[in-house]
C-alpha positions in Angstrom: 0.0 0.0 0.0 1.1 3.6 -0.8 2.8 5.3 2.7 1.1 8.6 1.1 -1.2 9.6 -2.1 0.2 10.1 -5.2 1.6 13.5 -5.5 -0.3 15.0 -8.4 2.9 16.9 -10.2 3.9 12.5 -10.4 0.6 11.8 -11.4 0.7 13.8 -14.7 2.3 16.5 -16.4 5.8 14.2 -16.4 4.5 11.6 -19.6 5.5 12.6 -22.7 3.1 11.5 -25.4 5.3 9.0 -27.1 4.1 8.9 -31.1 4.8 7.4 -34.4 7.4 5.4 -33.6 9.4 3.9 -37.1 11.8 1.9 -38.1 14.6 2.8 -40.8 16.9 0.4 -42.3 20.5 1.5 -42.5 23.0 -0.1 -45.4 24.8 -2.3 -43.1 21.7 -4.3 -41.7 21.0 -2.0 -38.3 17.6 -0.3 -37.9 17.1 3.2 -37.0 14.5 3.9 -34.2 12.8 7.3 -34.6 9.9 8.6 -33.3 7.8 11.9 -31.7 7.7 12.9 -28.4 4.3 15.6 -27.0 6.4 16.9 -23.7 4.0 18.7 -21.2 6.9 20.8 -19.9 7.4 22.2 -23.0 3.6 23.3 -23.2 2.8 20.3 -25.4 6.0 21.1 -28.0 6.2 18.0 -30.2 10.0 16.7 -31.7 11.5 14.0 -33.2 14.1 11.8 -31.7 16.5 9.3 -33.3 18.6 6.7 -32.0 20.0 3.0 -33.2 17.8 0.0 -32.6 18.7 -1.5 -29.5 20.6 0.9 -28.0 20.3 2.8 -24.8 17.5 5.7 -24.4 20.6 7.8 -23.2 21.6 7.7 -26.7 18.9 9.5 -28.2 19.1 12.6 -30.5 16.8 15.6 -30.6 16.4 16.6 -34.4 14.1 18.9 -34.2 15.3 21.5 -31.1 13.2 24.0 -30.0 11.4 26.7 -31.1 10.5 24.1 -33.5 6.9 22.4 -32.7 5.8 19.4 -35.0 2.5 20.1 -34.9 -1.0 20.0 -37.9 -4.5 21.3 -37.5 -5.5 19.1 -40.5 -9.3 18.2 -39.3 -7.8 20.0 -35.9 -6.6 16.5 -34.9 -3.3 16.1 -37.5 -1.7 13.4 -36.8 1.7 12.4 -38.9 3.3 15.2 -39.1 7.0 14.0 -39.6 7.8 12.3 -42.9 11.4 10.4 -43.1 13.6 8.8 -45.8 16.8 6.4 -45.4 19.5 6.7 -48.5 22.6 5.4 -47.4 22.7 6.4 -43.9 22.0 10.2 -45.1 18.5 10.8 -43.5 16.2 13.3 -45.3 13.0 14.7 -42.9 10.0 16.7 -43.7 7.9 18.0 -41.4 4.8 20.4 -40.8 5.4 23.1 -38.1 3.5 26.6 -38.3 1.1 25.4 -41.4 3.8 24.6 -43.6 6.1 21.8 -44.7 9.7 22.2 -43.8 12.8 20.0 -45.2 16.5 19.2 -43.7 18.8 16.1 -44.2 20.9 14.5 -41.5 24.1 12.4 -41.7 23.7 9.5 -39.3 26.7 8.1 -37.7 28.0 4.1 -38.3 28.7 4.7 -34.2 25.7 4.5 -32.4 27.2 6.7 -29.9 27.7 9.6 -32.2 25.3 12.4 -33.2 23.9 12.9 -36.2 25.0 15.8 -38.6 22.8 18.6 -39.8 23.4 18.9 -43.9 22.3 22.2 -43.4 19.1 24.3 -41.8 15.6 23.6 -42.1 14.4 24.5 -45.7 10.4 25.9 -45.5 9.0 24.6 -48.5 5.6 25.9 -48.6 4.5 29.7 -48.6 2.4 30.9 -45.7 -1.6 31.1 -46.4 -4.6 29.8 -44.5 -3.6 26.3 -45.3 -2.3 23.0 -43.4 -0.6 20.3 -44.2 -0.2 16.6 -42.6 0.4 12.9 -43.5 2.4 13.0 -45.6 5.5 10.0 -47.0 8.6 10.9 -48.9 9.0 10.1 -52.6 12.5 10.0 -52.9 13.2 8.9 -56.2 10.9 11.3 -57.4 12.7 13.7 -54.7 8.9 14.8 -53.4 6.5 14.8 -50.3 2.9 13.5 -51.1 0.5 14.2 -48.1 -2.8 15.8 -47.6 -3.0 19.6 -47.5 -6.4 21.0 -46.1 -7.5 24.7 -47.7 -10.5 26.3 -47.6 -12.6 23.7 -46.3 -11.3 21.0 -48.7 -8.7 18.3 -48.7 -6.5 17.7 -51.8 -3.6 14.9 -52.3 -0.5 17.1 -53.1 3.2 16.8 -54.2 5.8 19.5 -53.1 9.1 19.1 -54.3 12.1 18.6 -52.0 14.7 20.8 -53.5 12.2 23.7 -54.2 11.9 26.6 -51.1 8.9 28.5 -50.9 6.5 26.8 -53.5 2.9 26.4 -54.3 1.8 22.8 -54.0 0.7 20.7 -56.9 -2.5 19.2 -56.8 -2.7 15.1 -57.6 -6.1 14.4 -56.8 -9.7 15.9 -55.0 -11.6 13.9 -53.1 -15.4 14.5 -52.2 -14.4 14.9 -49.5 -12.2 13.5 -47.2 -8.7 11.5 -47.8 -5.4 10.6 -46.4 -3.4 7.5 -45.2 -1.4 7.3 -48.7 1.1 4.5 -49.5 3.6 4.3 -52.2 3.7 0.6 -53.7 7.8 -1.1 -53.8 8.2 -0.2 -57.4 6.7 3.2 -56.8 4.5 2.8 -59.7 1.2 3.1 -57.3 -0.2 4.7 -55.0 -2.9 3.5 -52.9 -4.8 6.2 -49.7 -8.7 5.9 -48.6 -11.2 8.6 -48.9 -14.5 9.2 -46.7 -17.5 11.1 -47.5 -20.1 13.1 -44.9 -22.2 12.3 -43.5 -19.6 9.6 -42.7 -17.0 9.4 -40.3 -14.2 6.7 -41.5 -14.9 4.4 -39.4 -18.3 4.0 -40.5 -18.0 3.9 -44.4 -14.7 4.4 -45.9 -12.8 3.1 -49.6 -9.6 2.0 -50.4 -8.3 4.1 -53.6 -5.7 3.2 -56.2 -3.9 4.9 -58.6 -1.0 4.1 -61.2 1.9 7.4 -61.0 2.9 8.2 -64.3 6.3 9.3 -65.6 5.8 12.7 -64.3 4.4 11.8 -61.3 0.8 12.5 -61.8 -2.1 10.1 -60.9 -3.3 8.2 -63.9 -7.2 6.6 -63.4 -7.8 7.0 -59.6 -10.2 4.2 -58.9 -12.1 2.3 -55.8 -11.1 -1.3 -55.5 -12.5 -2.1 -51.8 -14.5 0.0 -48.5 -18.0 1.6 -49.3 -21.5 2.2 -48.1 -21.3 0.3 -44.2 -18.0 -0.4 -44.6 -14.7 0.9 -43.4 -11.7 0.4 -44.3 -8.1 0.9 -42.0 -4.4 1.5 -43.1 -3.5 0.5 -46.4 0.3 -0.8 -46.9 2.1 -2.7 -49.4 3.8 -5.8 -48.9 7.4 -6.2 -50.4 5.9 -8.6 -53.3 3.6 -5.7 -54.4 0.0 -7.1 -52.9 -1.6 -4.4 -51.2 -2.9 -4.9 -47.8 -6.1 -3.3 -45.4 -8.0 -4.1 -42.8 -11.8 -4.1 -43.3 -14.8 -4.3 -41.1 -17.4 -6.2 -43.9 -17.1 -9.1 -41.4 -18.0 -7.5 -37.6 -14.6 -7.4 -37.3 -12.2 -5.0 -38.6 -9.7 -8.0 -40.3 -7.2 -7.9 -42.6 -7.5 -8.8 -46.3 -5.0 -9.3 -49.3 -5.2 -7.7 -52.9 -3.0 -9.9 -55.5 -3.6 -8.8 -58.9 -8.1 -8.2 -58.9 -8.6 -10.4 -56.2 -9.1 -10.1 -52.0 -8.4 -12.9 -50.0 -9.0 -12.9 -46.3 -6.7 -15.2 -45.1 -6.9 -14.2 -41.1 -10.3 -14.2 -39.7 -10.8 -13.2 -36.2 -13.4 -12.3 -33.9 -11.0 -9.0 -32.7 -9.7 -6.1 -34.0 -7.2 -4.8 -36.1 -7.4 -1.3 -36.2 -9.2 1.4 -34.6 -11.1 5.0 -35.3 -9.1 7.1 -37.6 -9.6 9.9 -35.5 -5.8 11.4 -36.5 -3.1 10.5 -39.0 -0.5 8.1 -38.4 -2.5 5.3 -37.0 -0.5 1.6 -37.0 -1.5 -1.4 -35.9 0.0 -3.9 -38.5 3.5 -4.3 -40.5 5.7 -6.4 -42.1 8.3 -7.9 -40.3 10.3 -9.4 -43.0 8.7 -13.3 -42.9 5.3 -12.6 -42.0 2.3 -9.6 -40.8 2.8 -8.5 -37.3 -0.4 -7.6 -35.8 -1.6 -5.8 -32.9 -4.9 -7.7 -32.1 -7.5 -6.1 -29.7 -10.2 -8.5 -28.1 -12.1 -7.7 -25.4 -10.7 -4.4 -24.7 -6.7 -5.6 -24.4 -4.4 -5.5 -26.5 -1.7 -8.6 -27.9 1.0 -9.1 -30.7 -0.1 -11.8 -33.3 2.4 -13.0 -36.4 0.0 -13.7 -39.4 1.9 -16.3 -41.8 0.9 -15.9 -45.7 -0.6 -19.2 -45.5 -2.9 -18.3 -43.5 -1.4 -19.4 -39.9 -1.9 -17.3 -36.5 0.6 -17.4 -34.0 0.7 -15.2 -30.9 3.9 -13.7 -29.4 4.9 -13.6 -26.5 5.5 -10.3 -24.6 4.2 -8.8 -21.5 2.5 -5.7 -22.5 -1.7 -5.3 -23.5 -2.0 -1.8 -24.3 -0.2 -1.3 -28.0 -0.3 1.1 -30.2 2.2 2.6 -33.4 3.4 -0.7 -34.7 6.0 -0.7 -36.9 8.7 -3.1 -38.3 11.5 -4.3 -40.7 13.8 -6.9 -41.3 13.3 -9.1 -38.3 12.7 -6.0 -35.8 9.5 -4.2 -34.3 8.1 -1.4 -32.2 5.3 -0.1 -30.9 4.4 2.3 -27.8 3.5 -0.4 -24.9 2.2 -0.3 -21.5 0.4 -2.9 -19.4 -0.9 -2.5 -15.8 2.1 -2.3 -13.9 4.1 -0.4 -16.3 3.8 3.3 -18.3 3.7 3.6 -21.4 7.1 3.3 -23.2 8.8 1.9 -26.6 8.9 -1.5 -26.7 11.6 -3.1 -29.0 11.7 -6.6 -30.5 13.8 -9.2 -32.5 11.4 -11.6 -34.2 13.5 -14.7 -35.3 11.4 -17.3 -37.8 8.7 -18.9 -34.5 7.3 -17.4 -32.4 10.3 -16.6 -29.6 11.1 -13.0 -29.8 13.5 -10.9 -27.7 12.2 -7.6 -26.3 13.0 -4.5 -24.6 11.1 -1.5 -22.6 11.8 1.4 -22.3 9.6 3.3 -20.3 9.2 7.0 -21.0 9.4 8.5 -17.3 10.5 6.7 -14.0 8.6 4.2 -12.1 7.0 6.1 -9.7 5.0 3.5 -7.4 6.3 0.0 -6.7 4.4 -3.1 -8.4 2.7 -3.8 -4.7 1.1 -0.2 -4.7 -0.5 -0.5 -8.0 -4.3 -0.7 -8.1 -4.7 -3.1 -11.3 -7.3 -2.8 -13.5 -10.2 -5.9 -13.2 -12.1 -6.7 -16.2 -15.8 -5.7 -15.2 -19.2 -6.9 -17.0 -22.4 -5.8 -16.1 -25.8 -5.4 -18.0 -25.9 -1.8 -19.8 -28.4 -0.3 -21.9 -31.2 -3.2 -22.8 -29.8 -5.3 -20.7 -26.6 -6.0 -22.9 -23.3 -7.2 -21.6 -21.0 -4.5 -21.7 -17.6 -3.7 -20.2 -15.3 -1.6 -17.8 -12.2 -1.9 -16.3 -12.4 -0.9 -12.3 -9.5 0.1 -10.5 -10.0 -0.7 -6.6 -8.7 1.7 -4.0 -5.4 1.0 -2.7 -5.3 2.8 0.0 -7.4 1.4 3.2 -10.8 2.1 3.0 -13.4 1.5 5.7 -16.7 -0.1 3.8 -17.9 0.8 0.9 -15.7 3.3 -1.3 -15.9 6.6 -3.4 -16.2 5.7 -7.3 -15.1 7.6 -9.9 -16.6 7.0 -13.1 -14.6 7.6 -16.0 -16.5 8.5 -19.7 -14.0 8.4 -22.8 -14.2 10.9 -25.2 -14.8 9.7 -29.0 -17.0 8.5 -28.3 -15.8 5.7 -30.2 -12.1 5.4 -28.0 -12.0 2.9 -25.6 -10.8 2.3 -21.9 -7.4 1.2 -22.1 -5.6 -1.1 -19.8 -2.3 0.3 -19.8 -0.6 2.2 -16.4 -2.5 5.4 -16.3 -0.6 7.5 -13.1 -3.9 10.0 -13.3 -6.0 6.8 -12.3 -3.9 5.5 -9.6 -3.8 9.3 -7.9 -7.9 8.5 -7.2 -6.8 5.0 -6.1 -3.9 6.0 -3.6 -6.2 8.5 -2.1 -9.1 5.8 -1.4 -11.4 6.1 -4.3 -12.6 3.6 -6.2 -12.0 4.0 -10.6 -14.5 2.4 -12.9 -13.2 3.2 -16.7 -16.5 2.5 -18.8 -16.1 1.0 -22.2 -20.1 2.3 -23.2 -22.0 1.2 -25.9 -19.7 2.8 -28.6 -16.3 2.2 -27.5 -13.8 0.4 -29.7 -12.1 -2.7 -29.4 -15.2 -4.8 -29.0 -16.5 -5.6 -32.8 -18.5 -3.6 -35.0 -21.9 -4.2 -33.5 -20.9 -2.9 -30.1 -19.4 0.5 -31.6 -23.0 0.8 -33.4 -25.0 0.5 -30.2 -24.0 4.1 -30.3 -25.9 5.0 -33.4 -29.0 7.1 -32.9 -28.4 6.2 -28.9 -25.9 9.2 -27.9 -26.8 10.1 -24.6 -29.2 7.4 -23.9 -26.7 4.1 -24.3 -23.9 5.7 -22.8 -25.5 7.3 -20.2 -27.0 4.4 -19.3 -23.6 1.9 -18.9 -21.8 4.7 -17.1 -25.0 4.5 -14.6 -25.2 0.6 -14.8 -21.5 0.2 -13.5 -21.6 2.5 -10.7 -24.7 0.4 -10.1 -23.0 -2.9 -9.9 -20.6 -1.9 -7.9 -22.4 -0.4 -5.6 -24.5 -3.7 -5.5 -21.7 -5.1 -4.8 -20.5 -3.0 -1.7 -17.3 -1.9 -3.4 -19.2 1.4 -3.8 -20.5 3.8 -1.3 -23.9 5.2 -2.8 -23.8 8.9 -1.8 -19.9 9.3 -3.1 -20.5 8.5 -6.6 -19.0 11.4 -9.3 -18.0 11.4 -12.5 -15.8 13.0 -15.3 -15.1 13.1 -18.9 -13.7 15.4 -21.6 -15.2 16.3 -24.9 -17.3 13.4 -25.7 -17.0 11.9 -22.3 -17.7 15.0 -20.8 -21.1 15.2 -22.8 -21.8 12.2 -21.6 -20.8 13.3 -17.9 -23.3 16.3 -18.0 -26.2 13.8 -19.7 -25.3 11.4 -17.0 -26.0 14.2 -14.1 -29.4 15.2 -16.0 -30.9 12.0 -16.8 -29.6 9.5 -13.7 -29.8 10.0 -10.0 -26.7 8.2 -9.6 -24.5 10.8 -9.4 -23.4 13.2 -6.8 -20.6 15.4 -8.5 -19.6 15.8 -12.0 -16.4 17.4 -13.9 -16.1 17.9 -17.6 -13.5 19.3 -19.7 -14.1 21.0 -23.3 -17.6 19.3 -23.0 -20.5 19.2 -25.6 -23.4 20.7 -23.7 -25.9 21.3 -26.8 -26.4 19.2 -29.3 -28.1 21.1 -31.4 -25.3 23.9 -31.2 -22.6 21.2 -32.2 -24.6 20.3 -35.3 -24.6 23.8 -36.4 -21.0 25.3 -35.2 -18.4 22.8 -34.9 -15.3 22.0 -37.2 -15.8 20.6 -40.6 -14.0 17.0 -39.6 -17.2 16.3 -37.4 -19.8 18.4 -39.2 -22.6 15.3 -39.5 -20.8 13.0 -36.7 -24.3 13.4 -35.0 -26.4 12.7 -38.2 -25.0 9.1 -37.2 -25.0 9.2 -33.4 -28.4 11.8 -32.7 -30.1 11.8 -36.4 -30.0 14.2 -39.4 -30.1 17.8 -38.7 -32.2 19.3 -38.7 -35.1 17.0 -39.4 -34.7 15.3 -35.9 -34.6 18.7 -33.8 -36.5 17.4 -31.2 -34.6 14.3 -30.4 -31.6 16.8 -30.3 -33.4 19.1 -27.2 -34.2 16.0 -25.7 -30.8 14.7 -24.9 -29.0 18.1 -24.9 -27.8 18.8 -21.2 -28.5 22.8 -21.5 -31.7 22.4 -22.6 -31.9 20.2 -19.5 -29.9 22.2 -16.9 -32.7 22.0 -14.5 -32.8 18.1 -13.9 -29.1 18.7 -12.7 -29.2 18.5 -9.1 -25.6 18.2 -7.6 -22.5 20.8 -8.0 -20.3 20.6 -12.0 -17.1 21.7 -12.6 -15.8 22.9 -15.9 -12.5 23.4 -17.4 -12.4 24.7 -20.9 -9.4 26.1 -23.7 -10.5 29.3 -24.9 -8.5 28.2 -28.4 -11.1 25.4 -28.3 -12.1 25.0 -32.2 -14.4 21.3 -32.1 -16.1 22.7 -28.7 -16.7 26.5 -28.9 -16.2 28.3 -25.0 -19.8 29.9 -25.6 -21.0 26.1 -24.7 -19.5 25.3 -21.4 -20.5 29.6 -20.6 -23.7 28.9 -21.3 -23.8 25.6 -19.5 -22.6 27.1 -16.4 -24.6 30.0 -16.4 -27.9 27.9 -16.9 -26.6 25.8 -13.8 -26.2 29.1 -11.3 -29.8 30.2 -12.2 -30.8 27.0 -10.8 -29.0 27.9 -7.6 -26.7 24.7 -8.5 -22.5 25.1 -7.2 -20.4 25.5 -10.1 -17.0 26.3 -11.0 -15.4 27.3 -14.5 -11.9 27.2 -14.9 -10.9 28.5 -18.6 -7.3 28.7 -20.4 -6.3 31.1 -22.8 -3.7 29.3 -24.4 -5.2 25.8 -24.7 -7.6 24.2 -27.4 -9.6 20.9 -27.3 -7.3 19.3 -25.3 -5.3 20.2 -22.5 -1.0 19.7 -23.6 0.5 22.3 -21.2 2.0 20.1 -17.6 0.7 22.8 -15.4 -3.2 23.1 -16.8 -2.8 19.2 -16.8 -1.5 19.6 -13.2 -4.4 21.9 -12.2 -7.0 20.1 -13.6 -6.2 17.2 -11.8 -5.9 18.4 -8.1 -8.5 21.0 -8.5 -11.2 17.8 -9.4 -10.3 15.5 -6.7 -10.4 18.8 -4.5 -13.9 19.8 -5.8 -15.3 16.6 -5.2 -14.0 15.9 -1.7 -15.5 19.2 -0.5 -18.7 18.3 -2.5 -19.1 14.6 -1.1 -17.8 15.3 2.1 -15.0 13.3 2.3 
């Protein structure tokens, strides 16, 4: 048992987001390891670090220093914003910083304990304008970056040229709409990328495009060859013997499937997932280890490493960790960002020989802070939900002593398609250290259990979840882990929709906290960014023929069913959730007479990256509902 709580400033505000990790060959057989760091210290700065494969984290090398922020507003979530290229040990990197693409090559070292070498300063390639770029890969026989640029309320596939400063993009295709997640086949004759149209998101109908590159480099005959109406589709990549590979959901399932020549084979069927909701760029859950597909395979909300043989063979390997995510490898070697229970999140580094057997290492991305004994563990938890329907969490038990029954935090994930992850989470085991019980809700919605659980969500936002998030505080209290009269609960975005229709709707609650929340529903389908424009169509009903379902589930049209104190925390740069929301949430609640508190920050959007706002956040909640529940 902890001696004392979790000091908060150990709780968060330390992690750096670890992202993107990828592998490089160099000529002599070695693998580079290079990867993006989010550091909350730095005010949420993003970089890119380098360093051999294998070799100790001491050895890694900042490339891209401060002032410089790797950083894209594409659909205000970016994702991929660091492009890389390998040519005999001379490194060539594009990246998006400012909204617009820069260029510099590196020298890399054949000692792993030496630095790399600048080949001069960052190049900016683009000219500033109201545009944005992001996911893009490097083209280097053609000596060009291909990625998405966003203008104007459009997407376009574009090609900027390497060697060329300051230069207007040239367009290579327009979607209807949406597009991104481009790969360039082995031969570099092709180029494959999927496309999604509104009212769609991508991960409910998406397709799989393909496109020969002509001797200039234009696109000749773009085409759909798999996804469509009900179907999505997830990371397209080549294998080295040109058949193109992607994970689709036709099944339940989102599995993998193989193009050679005109026809898909499935080869891997699996009641689990390979993929997840393309909310940002840069996604990887599967890649070819030199023999065979390696796989990060999600059943029942954790997370293992599979090896998927050609033949069609399944074979698991064996490592430690069950929360994976960035998946990458070459030539017998792997990464991904790992964490499991009893240990943060961190880059986790294998040898695959030809079984199973692989060697790994961890590296964790701050210090342990609590021993193994300390740790509250996540238990798997089903209960009945919404009609009765099995549907899962993930509690947390205190670890501190506790006389009877405990206080429960219940956790709603934003998304609301994410999921509640079983990976070390320090934020979680501050409520735990300090007596409280955690339940982390995987609602009607979440990801991770099959198609058919994420589309219990359709036309049931702020009925299904709602009802889960109540249902598990339920059975726990049913089952004296939970004391009735201490039961609050919290959520950002999404989640903290969810947390506000939870207060309105249930009388389970006692205290509430929200961050960047959606309080009107009807406000979100009429000002909110383009990327999730019609997300409700799918999750409410069109706009605006189904106005009155809208006012029925909307929390501020509601205000006066809420009957116990909120607190709000907001970014003032907040772009998917305007401020005017959570101001007029909070003013509806005082009219009432209800306690509330608003904590805004001018210099965060949706999406709190500075260590100190994280910091604040934190204490400030567990302080607001102590005083409020009487603990």
């Amino acid at each position: 048992m902890p001696l004392s709580p979790l000091p908060v400033d150990q709780a968060v505000g330390r992690l750096p987001g670890l992202k993107e990790p990828r592998l490089l060959p160099g000529h002599d057989g070695y693998c580079w390891l290079l990867w993006l760091e989010q550091r909350p210290q730095e005010r949420g700065r993003t970089t890119a670090l380098i360093r051999r494969f294998g070799a100790a984290s001491s050895t890694a090398f900042e490339l891209t220093p401060a002032p410089i922020n790797l950083r894209s507003r594409v659909h205000d979530y970016g994702g991929n914003v660091l492009a890389a290229g390998l040519d005999n040990d001379r490194l060539t990197l594009a990246w998006v910083s400012g909204g617009n693409l820069w260029r510099q090559a590196w020298q890399l070292p054949t000692d792993e304990l030496a630095a790399p070498t600048a080949m001069g300063d960052p190049v900016q390639l683009t000219r500033a304008d109201n545009s944005d770029f992001a996911d893009g890969l490097l083209d280097l026989k053609r000596r060009c970056w291909i990625g998405v640029r966003e203008i104007d309320g459009r997407d376009a596939l574009i090609r900027i040229d390497l060697d060329q400063p300051v230069q207007d993009p040239e367009q290579l295709h327009q979607p209807a709409d949406f597009l991104g997640y481009a790969c360039l086949s082995p031969d570099g004759d092709q180029l494959a990328w999927l496309e999604w149209q509104q009212p769609a998101m991508p991960w409910d109908s998406s397709q799989l495009w393909l496109a020969d590159i002509d001797p200039d480099g234009g696109l000749q005959t773009p085409r759909c060859i798999a996804g469509g109406d009900g179907i999505s589709v997830f990371q397209p990549q080549w294998l080295p013997d040109g058949q193109l590979l992607v994970a689709e959901d036709s099944s339940g399932w989102w599995n993998l499937m193989l193009r050679q020549g005109q026809e898909w084979r499935r080869p891997w069927p699996l009641a689990a997932e390979t993929a997840m909701p393309q909310w940002v760029y840069g996604m990887s859950t599967t890649a070819w280890d030199g023999e065979a597909l390696l796989a990060a395979v999600c059943a029942e909300g954790a997370w293992s490493l599979k090896r998927l043989w050609l033949d069609g063979r399944v074979e698991s390997v064996e490592q430690p960790f069950d929360d994976l995510a960035g998946l990458r490898a070459n030539n017998g070697c792997a990464v991904a960002v790992a964490s499991n229970s009893c240990t943060g999140a961190g880059l986790l580094e294998l040898t695959l020989t030809g079984q199973v057997e692989c060697a790994w290492t961890h590296a964790a991305a701050v210090t342990a802070v609590l021993k193994e004994a300390e740790i509250s563990r996540g238990e798997p938890l089903w209960f009945d939900g919404h009609d009765g329907r099995p549907t899962h969490a993930w509690y947390y038990p205190p670890s501190a002593a506790v006389d009877g029954a405990a206080p429960l935090l219940v956790k709603s994930h934003s998304g609301p398609t994410a999921m509640a992850r079983r990976g070390l989470s320090l934020a979680i085991q501050y409520w735990t250290s300090r007596g409280w019980g955690v339940v982390d809700v995987n609602y009607g919605g979440s990801t991770g259990f099959g198609r058919a659980y994420r589309e219990r969500l359709n036309r049931g936002w702020g009925v299904v979840d709602v009802a889960d998030c109540a249902a598990a505080a339920q059975a726990l209290i049913r089952a004296g882990r939970a004391h009735p009269e201490q039961i609050a609960i919290e959520g950002g975005s999404a989640g903290g929709f969810t947390t506000l229709a939870c207060l309105c709707f249930t009388d389970v609650f006692r205290a509430g906290a929200c961050r960047y929340a959606v309080c009107d529903l009807a406000d979100m389908a009429e000002d909110t960014h383009r990327f999730e424009a019609r997300y409700l169509d799918q999750l409410v009903g069109p706009w605006p023929d189904e106005q009155e379902t809208y006012a029925a589930r909307s929390p501020l049209q509601h205000a006066d069913q809420i009957r116990c104190p909120v607190l709000f925390f907001q970014g003032m740069k907040d772009r998917v959730v305007p401020p005017a929301q959570t101001e007029r949430m909070a003013s509806a609640l005082r009219h009432n007479g209800i306690a509330v508190e608003v904590r805004l920050f001018e210099d965060e959007g949706h999406g709190f990256r500075d260590s100190a706002v994280q910091i604040q956040v934190l204490e400030e909640t567990e302080t607001f509902f102590r005083r409020h529940l009487g603990l």
